[in-house]
C-alpha positions in Angstrom: 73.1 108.8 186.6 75.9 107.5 184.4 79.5 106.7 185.0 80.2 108.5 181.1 82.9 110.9 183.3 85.0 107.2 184.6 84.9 105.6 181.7 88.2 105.7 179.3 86.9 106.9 176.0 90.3 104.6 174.5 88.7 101.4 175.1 84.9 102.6 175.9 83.5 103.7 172.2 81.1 106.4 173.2 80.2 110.1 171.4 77.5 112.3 172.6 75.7 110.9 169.2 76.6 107.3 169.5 77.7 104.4 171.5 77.9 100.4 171.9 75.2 99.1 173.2 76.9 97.4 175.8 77.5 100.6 177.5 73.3 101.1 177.5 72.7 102.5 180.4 76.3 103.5 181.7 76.5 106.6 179.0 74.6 109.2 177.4 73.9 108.7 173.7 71.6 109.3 171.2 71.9 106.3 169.8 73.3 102.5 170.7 74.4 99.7 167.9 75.7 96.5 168.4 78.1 97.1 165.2 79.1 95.2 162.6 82.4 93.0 163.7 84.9 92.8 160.8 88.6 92.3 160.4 91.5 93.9 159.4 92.5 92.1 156.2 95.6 94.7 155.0 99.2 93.9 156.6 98.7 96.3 159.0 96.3 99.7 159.7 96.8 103.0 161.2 93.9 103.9 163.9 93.6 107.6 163.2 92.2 110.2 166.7 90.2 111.6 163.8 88.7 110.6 160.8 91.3 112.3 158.5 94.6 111.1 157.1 96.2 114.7 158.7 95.1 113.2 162.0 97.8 111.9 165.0 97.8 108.4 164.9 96.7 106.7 168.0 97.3 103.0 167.4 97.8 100.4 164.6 95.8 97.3 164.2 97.4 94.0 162.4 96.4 91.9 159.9 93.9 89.5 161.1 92.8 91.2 164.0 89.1 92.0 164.8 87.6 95.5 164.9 83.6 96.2 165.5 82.3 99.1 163.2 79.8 101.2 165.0 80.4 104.4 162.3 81.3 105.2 158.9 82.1 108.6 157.4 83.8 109.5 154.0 85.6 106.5 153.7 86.2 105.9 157.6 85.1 103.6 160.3 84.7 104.2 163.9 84.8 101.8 166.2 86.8 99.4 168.8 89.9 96.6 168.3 88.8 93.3 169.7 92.6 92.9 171.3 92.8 95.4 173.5 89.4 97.7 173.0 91.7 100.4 171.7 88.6 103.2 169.4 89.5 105.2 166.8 89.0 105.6 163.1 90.5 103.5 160.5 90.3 103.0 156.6 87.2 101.1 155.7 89.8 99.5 153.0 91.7 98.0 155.6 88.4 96.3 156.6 86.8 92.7 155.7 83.3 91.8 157.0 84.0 87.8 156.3 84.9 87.0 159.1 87.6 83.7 159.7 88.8 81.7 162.6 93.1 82.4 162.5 94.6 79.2 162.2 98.4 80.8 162.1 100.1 84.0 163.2 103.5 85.7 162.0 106.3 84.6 164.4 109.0 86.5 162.3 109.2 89.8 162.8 108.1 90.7 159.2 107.2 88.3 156.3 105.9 89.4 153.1 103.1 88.5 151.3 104.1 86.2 148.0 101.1 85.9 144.6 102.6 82.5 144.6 105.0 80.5 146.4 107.9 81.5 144.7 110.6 84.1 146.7 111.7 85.9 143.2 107.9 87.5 142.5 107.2 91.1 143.6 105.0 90.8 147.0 101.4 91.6 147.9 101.7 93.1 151.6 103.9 92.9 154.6 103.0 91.2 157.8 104.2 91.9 161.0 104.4 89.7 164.2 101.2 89.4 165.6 99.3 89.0 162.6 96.8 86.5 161.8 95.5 84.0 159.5 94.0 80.9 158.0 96.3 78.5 156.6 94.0 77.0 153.6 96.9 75.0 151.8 100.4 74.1 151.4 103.1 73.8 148.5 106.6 72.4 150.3 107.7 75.4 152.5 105.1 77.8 151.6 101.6 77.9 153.1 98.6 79.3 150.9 96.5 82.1 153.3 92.9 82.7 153.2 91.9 85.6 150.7 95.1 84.9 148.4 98.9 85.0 148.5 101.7 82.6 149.8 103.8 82.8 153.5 107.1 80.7 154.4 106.2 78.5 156.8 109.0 79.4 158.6 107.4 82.9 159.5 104.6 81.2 161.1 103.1 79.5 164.3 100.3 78.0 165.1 97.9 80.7 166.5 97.7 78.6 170.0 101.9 78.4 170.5 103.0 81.0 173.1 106.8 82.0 172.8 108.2 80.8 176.0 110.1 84.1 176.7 108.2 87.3 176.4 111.9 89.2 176.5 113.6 87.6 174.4 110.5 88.5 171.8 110.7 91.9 172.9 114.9 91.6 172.4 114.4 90.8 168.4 113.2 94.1 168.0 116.1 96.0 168.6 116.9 99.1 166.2 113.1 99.2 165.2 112.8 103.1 164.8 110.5 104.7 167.8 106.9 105.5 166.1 104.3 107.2 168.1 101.5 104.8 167.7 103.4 101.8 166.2 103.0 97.9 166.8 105.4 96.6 163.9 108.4 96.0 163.5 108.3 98.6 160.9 107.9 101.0 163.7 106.6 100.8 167.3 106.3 102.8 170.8 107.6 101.8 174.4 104.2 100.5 175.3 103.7 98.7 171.5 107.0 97.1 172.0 105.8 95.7 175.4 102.2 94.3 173.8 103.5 92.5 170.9 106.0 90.4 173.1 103.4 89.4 175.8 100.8 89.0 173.0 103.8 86.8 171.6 103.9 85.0 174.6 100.2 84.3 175.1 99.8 87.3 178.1 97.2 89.4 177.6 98.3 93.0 177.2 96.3 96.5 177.4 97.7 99.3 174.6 99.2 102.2 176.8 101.7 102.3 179.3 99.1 103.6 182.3 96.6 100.8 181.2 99.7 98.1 181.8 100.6 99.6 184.7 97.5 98.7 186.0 96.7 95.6 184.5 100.0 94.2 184.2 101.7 91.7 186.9 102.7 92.4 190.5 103.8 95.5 191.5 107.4 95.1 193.6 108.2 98.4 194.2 106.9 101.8 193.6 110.2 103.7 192.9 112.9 101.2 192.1 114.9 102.2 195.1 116.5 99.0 196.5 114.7 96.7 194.5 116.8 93.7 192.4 115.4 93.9 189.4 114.8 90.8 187.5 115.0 89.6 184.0 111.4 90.5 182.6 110.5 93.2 185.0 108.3 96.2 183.5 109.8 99.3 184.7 107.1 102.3 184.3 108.0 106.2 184.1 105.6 109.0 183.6 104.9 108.3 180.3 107.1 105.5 179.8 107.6 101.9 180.2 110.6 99.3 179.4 111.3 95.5 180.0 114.5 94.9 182.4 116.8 92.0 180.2 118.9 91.8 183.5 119.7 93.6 187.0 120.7 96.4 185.5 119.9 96.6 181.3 116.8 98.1 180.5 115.2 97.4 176.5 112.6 99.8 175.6 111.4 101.8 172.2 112.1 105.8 173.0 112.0 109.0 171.4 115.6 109.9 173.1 117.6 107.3 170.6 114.8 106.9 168.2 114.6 103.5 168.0 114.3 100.3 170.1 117.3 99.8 172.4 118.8 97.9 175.5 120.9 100.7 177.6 121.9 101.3 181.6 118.1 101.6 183.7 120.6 103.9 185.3 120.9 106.4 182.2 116.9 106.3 181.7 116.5 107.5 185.3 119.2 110.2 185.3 118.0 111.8 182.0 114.3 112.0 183.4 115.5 114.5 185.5 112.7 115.5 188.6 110.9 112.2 186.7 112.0 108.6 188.7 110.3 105.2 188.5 106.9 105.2 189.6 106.1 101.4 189.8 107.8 98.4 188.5 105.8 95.1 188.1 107.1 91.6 188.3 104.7 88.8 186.1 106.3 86.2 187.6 
């Protein structure tokens, strides 16, 4: 007897053919590896439902990050994010098996990646917040990164220094386009939008919007109805979730405007039509 049929195949990497071997003895497999852990060493890299380039993207993984290979096929490599457990297929480009201890992450929303500390050369990647990485020297206001290339130090943080304001993290990304999938700046998702800013703020943060609504904080009401919301509240719809910036003002990445925006909680609810709030959790 297994428990294969409760187990979320987003954060539990299993196949009828393969599986971690942590999960020995809780699925059926042909085969368990412990993997090969590695890290994602591009600025940032799409985790694919599929190992083809045609295929929905399901999450993104930033630079820095770990990811456990338990797979490779045709250029591909299957396996699980060390962050948040998300599986899927990425790149085996994006990939580095070296692995290094962050030292630094990207505070900025983006920062680019300089051949030398100098603002006026063409750049070598794009970072986004959340990214990490090893500070291995320093020329006045630029900081040399492990495996090659320059940052402005005022992009950076030290990897242990929590923003003190999870909203107001969320708040600097408004008019990022909606992307399904997305954790940048570049482009992000409702539930994206609300990982990177408690990431940002040292909270640890599943990947979906269901996984946060049942992970996340203390629920204060299941519908809304009558509740005063608060600064930071995550307000979850079918689907769905945003971060309350007061009473009333709602931010969230959607597919209605396209794009990361702060609007009336009262205009989300009344174009969801027979779809209302369905919990809304307090972290404080």
């Amino acid at each position: 007897m297994t428990d294969t049929e409760k187990l979320d195949p987003r954060v539990h990497p299993y196949r009828d053919d393969l599986a971690a071997a942590y999960l020995r003895g809780r699925v059926n497999a042909a085969r368990f590896i412990d993997g090969v852990p590695c890290q994602i060493r591009s600025g940032f890299a799409a985790m694919k439902e599929e190992p083809s380039f045609e295929a929905r993207q399901s999450t993104e993984l930033l630079f820095g990050e770990a990811f456990t290979v338990l797979d490779e096929r045709d250029g591909w490599a299957w396996g699980q994010n060390g962050t948040d457990g998300y599986v899927g297929w990425l790149r085996v480009e994006a990939l580095e098996a070296d692995l290094t201890v962050p030292t630094h992450k990207v505070s900025a929303l983006r920062t680019f990646v300089q051949p030398e500390p100098d603002l006026k050369l063409p750049f070598l990647d794009v970072l986004s917040m959340g990214a990490r990485l090893v500070v291995t020297g320093d020329q006045g206001e630029w900081r040399q990164i492990d495996g090659g290339g320059w940052v402005h130090a005022r992009h950076l943080a030290p990897i242990a220094l929590d923003a003190p304001d999870f909203v107001a993290v969320a708040e600097r990304f408004a008019g990022t386009p909606y992307l399904w999938g997305g954790r940048t700046s570049i482009g992000i998702d409702c539930s994206g939008l609300v990982q990177i800013a408690l990431l940002a703020a040292g909270i640890h943060c599943p990947r979906d919007s269901d996984q946060q609504a049942a992970a996340i904080g203390t629920l204060v009401s299941s519908d809304g109805a009558g509740l005063s919301f608060q600064r930071g509240d995550l307000v979850f719809l079918p689907g769905h979730v945003g971060i309350m910036t007061d009473a009333v003002t709602i931010l969230h990445a959607n597919a209605f405007h396209m794009q990361v925006l702060a609007e009336p909680l009262a205009a989300v609810v009344a174009r969801a039509g027979d779809k209302a709030i369905n919990a809304v959790k307090r972290l404080v």
